[in-house]
C-alpha positions as CSV (number, residue, x, y, z in Angstrom):
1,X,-39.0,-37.6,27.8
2,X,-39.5,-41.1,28.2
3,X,-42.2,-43.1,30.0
4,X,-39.5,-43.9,33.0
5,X,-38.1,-40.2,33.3
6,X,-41.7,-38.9,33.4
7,X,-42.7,-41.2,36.0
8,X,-39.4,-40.3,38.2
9,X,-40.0,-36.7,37.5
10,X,-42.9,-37.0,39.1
11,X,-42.5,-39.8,41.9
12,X,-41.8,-37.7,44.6
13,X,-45.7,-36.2,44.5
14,X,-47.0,-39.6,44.2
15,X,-45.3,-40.4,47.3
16,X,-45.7,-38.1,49.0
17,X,-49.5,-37.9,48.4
18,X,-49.9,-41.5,49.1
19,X,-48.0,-41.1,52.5
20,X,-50.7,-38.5,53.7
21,X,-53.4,-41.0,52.4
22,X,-52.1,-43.9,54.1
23,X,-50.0,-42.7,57.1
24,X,-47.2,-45.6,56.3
25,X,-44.3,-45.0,54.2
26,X,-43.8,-48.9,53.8
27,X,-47.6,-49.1,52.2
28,X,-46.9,-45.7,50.3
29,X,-43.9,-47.4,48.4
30,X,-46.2,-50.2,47.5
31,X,-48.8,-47.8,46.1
32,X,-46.1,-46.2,44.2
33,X,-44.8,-48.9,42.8
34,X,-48.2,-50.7,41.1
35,X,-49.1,-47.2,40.2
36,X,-45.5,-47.5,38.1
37,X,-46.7,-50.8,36.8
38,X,-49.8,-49.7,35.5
39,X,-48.1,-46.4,33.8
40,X,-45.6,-48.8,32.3
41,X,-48.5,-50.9,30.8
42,X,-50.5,-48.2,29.8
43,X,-51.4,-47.0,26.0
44,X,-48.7,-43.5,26.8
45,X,-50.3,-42.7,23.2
46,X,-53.9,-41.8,24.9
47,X,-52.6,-40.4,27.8
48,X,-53.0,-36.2,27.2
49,X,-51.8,-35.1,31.1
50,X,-49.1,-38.1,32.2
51,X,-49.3,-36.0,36.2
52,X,-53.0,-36.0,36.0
53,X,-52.8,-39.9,35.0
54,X,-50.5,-40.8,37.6
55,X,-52.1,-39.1,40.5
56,X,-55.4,-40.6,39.9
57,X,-54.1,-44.2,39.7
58,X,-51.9,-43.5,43.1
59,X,-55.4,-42.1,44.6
60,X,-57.3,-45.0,43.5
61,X,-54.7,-47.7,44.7
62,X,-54.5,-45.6,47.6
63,X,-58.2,-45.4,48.4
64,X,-58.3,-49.3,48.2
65,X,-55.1,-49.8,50.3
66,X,-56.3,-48.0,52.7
67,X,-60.1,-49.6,53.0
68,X,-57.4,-53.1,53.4
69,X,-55.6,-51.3,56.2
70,X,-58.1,-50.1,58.2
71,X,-60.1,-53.3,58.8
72,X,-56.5,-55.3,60.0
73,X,-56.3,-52.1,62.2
74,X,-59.3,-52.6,63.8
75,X,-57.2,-55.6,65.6
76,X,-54.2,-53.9,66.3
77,X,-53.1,-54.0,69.7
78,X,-53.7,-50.2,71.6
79,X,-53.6,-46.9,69.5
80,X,-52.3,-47.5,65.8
81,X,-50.4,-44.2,65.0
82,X,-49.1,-43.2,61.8
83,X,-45.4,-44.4,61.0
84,X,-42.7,-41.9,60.7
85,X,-41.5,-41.5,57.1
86,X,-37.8,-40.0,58.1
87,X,-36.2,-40.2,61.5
88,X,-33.2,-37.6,62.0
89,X,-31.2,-36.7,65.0
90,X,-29.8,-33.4,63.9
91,X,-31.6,-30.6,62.3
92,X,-30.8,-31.2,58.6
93,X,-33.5,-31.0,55.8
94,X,-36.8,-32.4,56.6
95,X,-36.2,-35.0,53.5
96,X,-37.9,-36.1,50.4
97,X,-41.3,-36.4,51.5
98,X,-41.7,-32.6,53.3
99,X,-39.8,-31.3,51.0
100,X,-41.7,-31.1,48.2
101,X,-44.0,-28.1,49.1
102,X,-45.7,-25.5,45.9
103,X,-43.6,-23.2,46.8
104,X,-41.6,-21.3,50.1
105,X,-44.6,-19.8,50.9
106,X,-46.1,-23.0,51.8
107,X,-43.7,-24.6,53.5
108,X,-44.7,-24.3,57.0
109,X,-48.1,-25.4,55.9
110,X,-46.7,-28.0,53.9
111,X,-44.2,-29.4,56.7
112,X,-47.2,-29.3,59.1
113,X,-49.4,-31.5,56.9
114,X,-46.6,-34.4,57.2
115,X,-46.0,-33.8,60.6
116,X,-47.2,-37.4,62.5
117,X,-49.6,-35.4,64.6
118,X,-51.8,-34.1,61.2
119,X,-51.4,-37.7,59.9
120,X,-53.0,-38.9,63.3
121,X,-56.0,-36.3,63.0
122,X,-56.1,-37.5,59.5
123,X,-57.2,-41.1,60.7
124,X,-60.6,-40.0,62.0
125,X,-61.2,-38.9,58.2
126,X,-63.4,-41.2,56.2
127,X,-61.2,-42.8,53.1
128,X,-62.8,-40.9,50.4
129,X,-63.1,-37.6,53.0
130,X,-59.5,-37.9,53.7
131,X,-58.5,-38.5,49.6
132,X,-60.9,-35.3,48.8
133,X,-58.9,-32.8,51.3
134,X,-55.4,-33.9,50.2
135,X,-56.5,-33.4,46.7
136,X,-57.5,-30.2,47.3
137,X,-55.7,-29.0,50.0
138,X,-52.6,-30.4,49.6
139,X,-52.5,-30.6,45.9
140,X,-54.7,-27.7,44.7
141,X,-57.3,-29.9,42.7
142,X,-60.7,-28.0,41.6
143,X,-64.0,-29.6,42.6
144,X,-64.2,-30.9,39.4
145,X,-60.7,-32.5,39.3
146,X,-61.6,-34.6,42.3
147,X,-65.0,-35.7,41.6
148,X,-63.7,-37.4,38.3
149,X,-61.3,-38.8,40.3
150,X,-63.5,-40.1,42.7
151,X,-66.0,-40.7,41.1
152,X,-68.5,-38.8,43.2
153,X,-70.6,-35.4,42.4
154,X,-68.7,-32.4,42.8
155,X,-71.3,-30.8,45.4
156,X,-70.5,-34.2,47.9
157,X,-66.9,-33.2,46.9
158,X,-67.1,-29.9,48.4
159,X,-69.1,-31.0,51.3
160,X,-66.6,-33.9,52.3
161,X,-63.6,-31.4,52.4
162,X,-65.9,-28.6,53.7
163,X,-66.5,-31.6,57.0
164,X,-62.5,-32.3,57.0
165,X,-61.8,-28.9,57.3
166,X,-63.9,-28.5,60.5
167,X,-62.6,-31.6,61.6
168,X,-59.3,-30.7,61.4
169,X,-59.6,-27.1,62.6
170,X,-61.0,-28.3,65.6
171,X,-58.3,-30.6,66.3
172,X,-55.5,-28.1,65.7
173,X,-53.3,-26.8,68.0
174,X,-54.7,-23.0,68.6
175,X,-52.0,-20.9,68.3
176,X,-49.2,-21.1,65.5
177,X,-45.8,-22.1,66.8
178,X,-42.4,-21.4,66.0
179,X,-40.3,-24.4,65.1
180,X,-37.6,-23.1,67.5
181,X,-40.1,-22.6,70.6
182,X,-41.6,-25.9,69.6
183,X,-38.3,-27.3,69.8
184,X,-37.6,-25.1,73.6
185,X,-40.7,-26.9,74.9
186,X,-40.0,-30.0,73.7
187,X,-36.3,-29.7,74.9
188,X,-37.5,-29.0,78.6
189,X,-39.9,-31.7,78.7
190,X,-37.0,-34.4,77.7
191,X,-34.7,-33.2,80.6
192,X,-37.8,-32.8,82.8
193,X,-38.9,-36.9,81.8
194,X,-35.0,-37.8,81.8
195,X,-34.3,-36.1,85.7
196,X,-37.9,-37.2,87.2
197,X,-39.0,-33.7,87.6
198,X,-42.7,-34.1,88.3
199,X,-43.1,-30.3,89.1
200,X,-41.5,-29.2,85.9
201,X,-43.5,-31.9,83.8
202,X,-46.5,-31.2,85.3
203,X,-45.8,-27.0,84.2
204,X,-44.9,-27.9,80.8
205,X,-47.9,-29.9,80.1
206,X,-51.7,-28.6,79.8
207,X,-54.1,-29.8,82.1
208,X,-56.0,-30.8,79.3
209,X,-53.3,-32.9,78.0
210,X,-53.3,-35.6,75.9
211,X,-50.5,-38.8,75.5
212,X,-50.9,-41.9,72.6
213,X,-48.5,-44.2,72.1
214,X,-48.2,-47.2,69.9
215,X,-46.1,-50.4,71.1
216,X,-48.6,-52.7,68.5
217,X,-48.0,-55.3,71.2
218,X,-44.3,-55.3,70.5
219,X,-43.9,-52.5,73.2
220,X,-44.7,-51.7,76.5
221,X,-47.3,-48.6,75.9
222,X,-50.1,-47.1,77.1
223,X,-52.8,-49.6,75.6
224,X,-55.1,-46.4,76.1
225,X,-55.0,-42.5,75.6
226,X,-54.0,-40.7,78.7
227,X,-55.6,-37.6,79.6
228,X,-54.5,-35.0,82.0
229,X,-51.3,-33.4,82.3
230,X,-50.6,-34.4,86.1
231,X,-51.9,-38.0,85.1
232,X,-49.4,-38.2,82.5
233,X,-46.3,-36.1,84.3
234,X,-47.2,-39.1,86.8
235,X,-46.4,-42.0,84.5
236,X,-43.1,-40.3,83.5
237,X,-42.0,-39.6,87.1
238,X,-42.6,-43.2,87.6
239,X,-40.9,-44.6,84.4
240,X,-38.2,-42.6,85.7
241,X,-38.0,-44.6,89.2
242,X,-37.3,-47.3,87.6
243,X,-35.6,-46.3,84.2
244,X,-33.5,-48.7,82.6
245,X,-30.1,-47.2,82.4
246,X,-29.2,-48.8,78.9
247,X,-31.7,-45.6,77.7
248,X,-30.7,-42.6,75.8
249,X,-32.4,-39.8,75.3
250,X,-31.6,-37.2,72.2
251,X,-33.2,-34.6,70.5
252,X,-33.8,-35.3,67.0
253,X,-36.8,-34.7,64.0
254,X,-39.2,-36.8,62.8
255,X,-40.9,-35.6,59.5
256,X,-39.1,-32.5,59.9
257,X,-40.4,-31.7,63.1
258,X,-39.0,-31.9,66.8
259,X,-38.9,-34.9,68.3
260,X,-37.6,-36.7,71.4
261,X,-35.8,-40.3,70.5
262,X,-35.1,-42.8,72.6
263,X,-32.3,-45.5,72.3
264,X,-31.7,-48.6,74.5
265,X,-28.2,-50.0,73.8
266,X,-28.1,-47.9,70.6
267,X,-31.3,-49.4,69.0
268,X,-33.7,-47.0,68.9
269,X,-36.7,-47.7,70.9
270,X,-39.1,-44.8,70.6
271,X,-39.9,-41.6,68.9
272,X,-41.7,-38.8,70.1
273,X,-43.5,-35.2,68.8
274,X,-45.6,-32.8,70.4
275,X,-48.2,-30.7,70.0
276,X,-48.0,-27.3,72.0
277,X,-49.7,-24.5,72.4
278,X,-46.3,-22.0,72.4
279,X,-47.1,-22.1,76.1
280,X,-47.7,-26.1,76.9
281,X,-47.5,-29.3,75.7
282,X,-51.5,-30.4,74.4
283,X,-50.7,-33.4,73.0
284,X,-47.9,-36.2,72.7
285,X,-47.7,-38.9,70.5
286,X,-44.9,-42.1,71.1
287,X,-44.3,-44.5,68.3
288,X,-42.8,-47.3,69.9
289,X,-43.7,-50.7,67.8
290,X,-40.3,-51.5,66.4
291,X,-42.1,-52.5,62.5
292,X,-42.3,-48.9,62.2
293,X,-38.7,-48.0,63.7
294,X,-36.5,-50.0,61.3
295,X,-36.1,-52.3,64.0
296,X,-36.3,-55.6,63.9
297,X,-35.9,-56.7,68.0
298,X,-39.0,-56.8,69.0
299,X,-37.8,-55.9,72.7
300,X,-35.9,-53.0,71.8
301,X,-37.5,-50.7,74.3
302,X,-39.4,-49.8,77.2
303,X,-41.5,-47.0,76.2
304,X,-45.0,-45.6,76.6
């Protein structure tokens, strides 16, 4: 095999692990493509694992990407969430990115780790935190594996996944969920928003719950999380009184999970997942800046 088949063969991996890393699919191409550079300029003569090669470079030129990223985020205009990788409004396969599980055994685990709502928990990860539990949780790489990678002692190794995990667990929705109740819930809160039914919104979502949504400025949006369910069943009942009728609602996925999509004279203007409890809505998350939609109007849509 030569160096360009065993660089496509494994592609999909890179990109998919630089997509958890970086939470942009734009910026995960990028990192894929230097790390293609630098495996087409390498000695392939001293290279004994060509995977284990690759993975570290992508890592690496993740790691620093992401250190880049994170300080322009810190002026981003309201919440900065993830952007969606693959944006479907029919229930076809998840695409490249989820797709690429171990095995069918960890698929649902798999297809929850890309899920926008993971990536966003992901965020409050430290760079090197957040590159240590992908490798290892995501990937399957041994202590040792990801301290040479890193570049770090394998005990802080264990200790920074052994702090995402708790992280993460926390943030978790309790109970695991059915994609097809997921996808009931999620269905009843789109005809609840679209109808201005404040009762029913206000029974689908948990006291508790939680909205963020990211215009970047290019967007109307909540500039703010929202908390509390009647709070939040409040904004939509008010959107509604004065919805724009050039709006169109649909039910769709978004990194192979359900989603709500909105489209203002065809252009789509927002994107929406959930997280639920089986019984509630906990959390919602609306990615509404048009960069990370394909679209290039910056007044697509009204959305929140």
């Amino acid at each position: 095999m030569d160096t360009a088949d065993t660089f496509h063969t494994h592609r999909p991996r890179l990109l998919a692990l630089a997509y958890r890393l970086l939470g942009s699919r734009a910026d995960a191409e990028d990192v894929v493509q230097d790390a293609w550079l630098r495996w087409h300029q390498a000695d392939q003569s001293a290279i004994v694992d060509p995977l284990a090669w690759l993975v570290t470079a992508t890592t690496r030129l993740g790691i620093d990407r992401l250190r880049a990223l994170r300080a322009r985020r810190e002026h981003y205009v309201g919440p900065w969430l993830p952007e969606p990788a693959r944006i479907e409004e029919d229930d076809g396969p998840a695409g490249d990115i989820a797709d690429h599980a171990p095995g069918p055994a960890r698929a649902a685990e798999t297809a929850e780790q890309v899920s926008l709502a993971f990536l966003a928990v992901l965020e409050r990860l430290g760079t090197e935190e957040r590159a240590a539990f992908l490798l290892k949780e995501a990937f399957d790489y041994d202590y040792a594996q990801i301290a040479a990678l890193l570049g770090q002692g394998e005990a802080n190794c264990r200790q920074m996944v052994h702090r995402a995990r708790q992280r993460l667990a926390a943030a978790r929705a309790r109970f695991e969920v059915s994609p097809r109740r997921h996808r009931v819930l999620l269905e009843k809160f789109m005809h609840a928003a679209r109808g201005g039914d404040r009762a029913a919104l206000e029974s689908l979502l948990h006291a508790d719950a939680r909205l963020v949504s990211d215009g970047g400025g290019k967007a109307v949006a909540v500039i703010r999380p929202l908390l509390g369910g009647e709070r939040i069943a409040r904004l939509f009942w008010a959107a509604y009184r004065r919805q724009d009728p050039a709006i169109e609602w649909r039910i769709g996925r978004v990194n192979g999970e359900p989603a709500i999509l909105r489209y203002r004279g065809g252009v789509l203007a927002a994107v929406m997942v959930a997280v639920t409890d089986g019984e509630r809505i906990t959390e919602l998350f609306t990615v509404a800046n048009p960069d990370k939609l394909g679209v290039t109007n910056a007044a697509a849509g009204a959305s929140w």
